[in-house]
C-alpha positions in Angstrom: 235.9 60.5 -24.9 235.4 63.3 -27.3 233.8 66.2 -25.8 232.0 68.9 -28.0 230.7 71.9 -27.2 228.1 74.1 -28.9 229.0 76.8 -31.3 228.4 80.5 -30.3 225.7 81.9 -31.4 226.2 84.5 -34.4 226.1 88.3 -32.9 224.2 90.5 -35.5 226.7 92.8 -37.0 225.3 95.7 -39.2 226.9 96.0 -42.8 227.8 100.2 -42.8 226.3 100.7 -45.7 223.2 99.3 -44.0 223.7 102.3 -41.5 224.5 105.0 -44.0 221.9 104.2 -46.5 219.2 104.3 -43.7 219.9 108.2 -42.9 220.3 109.0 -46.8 216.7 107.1 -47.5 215.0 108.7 -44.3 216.5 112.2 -44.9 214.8 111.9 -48.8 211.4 110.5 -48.2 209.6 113.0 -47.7 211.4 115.8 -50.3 212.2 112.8 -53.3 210.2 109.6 -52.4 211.2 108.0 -55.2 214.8 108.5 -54.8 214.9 107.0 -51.4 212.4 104.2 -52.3 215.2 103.1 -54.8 218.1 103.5 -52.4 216.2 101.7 -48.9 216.0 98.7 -51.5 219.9 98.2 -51.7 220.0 98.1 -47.9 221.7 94.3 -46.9 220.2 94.2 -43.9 216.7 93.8 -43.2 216.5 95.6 -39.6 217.7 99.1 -41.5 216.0 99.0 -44.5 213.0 98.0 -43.1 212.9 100.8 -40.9 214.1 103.0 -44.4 211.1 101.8 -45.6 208.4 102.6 -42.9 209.8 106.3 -43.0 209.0 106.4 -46.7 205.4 104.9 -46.4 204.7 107.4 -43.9 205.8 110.2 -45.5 205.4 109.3 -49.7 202.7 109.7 -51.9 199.3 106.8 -51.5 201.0 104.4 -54.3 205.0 104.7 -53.4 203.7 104.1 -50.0 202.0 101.1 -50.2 205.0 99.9 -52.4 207.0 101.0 -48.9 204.8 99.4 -46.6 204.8 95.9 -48.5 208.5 96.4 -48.5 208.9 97.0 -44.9 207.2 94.3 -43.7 209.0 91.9 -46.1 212.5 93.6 -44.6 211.4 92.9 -41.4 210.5 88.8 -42.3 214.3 89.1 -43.5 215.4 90.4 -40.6 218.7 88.3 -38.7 216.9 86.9 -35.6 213.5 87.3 -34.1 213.8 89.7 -31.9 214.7 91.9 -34.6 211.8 90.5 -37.1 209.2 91.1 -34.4 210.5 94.4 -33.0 211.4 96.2 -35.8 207.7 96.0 -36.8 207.0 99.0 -34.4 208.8 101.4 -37.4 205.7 99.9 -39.4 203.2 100.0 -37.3 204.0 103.8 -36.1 204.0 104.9 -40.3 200.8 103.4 -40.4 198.9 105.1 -37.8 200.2 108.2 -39.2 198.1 107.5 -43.0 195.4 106.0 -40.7 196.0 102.5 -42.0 194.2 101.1 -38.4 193.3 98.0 -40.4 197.1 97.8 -41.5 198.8 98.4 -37.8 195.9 95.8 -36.8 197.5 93.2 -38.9 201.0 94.2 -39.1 200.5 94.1 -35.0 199.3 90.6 -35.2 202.7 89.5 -37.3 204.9 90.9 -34.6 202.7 89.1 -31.9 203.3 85.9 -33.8 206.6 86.0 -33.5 207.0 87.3 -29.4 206.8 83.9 -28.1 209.7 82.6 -29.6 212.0 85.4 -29.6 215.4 84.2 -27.1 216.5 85.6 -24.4 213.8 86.5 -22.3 215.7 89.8 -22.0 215.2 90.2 -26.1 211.8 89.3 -25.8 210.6 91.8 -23.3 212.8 94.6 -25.8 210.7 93.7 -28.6 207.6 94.2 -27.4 208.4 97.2 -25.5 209.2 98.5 -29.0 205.7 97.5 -30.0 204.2 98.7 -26.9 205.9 102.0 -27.3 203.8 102.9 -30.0 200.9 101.0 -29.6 200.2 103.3 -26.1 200.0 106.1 -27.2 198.7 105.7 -30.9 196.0 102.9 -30.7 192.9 101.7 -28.4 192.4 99.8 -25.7 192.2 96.8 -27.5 195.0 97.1 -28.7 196.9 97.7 -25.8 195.4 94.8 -24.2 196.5 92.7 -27.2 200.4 93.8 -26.2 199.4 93.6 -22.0 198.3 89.9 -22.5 201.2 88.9 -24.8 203.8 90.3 -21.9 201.6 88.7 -19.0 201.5 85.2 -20.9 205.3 85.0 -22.2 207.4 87.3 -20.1 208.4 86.2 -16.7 208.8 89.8 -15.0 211.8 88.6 -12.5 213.7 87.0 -15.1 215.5 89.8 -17.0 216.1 93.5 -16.3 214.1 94.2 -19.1 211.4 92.6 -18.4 211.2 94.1 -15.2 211.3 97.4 -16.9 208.6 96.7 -19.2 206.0 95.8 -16.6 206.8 98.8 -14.6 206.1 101.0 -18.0 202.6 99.5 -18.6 201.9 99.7 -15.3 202.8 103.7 -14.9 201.2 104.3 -17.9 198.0 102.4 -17.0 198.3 104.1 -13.8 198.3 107.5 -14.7 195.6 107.0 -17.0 193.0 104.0 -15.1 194.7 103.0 -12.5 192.3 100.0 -11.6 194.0 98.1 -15.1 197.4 99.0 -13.5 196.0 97.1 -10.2 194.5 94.6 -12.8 198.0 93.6 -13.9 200.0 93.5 -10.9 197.4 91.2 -9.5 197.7 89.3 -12.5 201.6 88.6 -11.9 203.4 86.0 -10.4 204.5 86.6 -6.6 208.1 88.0 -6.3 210.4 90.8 -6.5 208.9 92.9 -9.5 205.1 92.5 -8.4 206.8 93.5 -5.4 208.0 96.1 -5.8 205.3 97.9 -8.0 202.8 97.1 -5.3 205.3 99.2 -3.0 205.6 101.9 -6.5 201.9 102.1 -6.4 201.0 102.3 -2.6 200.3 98.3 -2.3 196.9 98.8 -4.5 197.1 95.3 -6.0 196.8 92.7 -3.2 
């Protein structure tokens, strides 16, 4: 009998040149767009120059940063796994509130949604969207938060990473601090054990 196992799974390892080229492009976007347009495009991997690329959108004249923007989101598409394909599109979505492109972070938001659901672990999946939610709290609406809340509440399990737990207790402190009958709202809304435990016990029991 000939027993196999499966092959590890393929760690992401940056190229440095990935990493260097990143600061270079991000330090020149603003003084010589151009310049760093031209270097973020030799970046190998798609997580840094994607992330080259949102700086220079945000910061570069209306036609280099559309050029960036388009760019960016096709780094991220080319990005090694999907954790890093959906969560990298916070960089995007952050440059884009800043020109006020709320059309643009509404559909740039709705690509990295797409892609939550089947982003492995569960420990990767809560990371990506709390990238997405780091933004989208304090930049966007309501709607768009709720967009991120009912993404989390239908595809992360809060007691089955550390980061997922950590995620539900942000969203809930923020929501808290700000309306605290949606925080109640979503600790209702969670599955009985130790993480809707314990932010009933963080917030005084409010959700029962």
């Amino acid at each position: 009998m000939i027993i196999t196992f499966p092959k590890p799974k393929r760690r992401f390892s940056p190229q440095w040149e990935s990493v260097i080229n990143r600061g270079k492009a991000c330090a020149l976007a603003e003084s010589q767009p151009h310049r760093a347009f031209d270097l973020a495009r030799t970046i190998p991997d798609g997580w840094y120059r994607c992330q080259a690329m949102a700086q220079i959108a945000q910061a570069a004249p209306p036609d280099r940063s559309e050029q960036a923007f388009r760019e960016a989101r096709r780094a991220a598409a080319q990005s090694f796994d999907n954790y890093q394909r959906a969560g990298v599109l916070a960089f995007v979505i952050t440059a884009a509130f800043a020109r006020g492109r709320n059309g643009l972070v509404s559909d740039i938001l709705a690509d990295a949604l797409a892609i939550i659901p089947s982003v492995e672990p569960m420990a990767s999946r809560a990371y990506a969207l709390n990238l997405l939610w780091s933004t989208i709290a304090y930049h966007g609406d309501g709607k768009l938060r709720g967009r991120v809340i009912a993404q989390m509440q239908e595809h992360i399990h809060p007691d089955r990473s550390w980061r997922a737990r950590r995620l539900y207790r942000e969203i809930t402190d923020w929501l808290a601090e700000r309306d605290p009958r949606k925080a109640d709202a979503v600790i209702a809304a969670m599955p009985l054990g130790k993480s809707r435990g314990y932010l009933e016990r963080r917030t005084g029991g409010i959700a029962s």
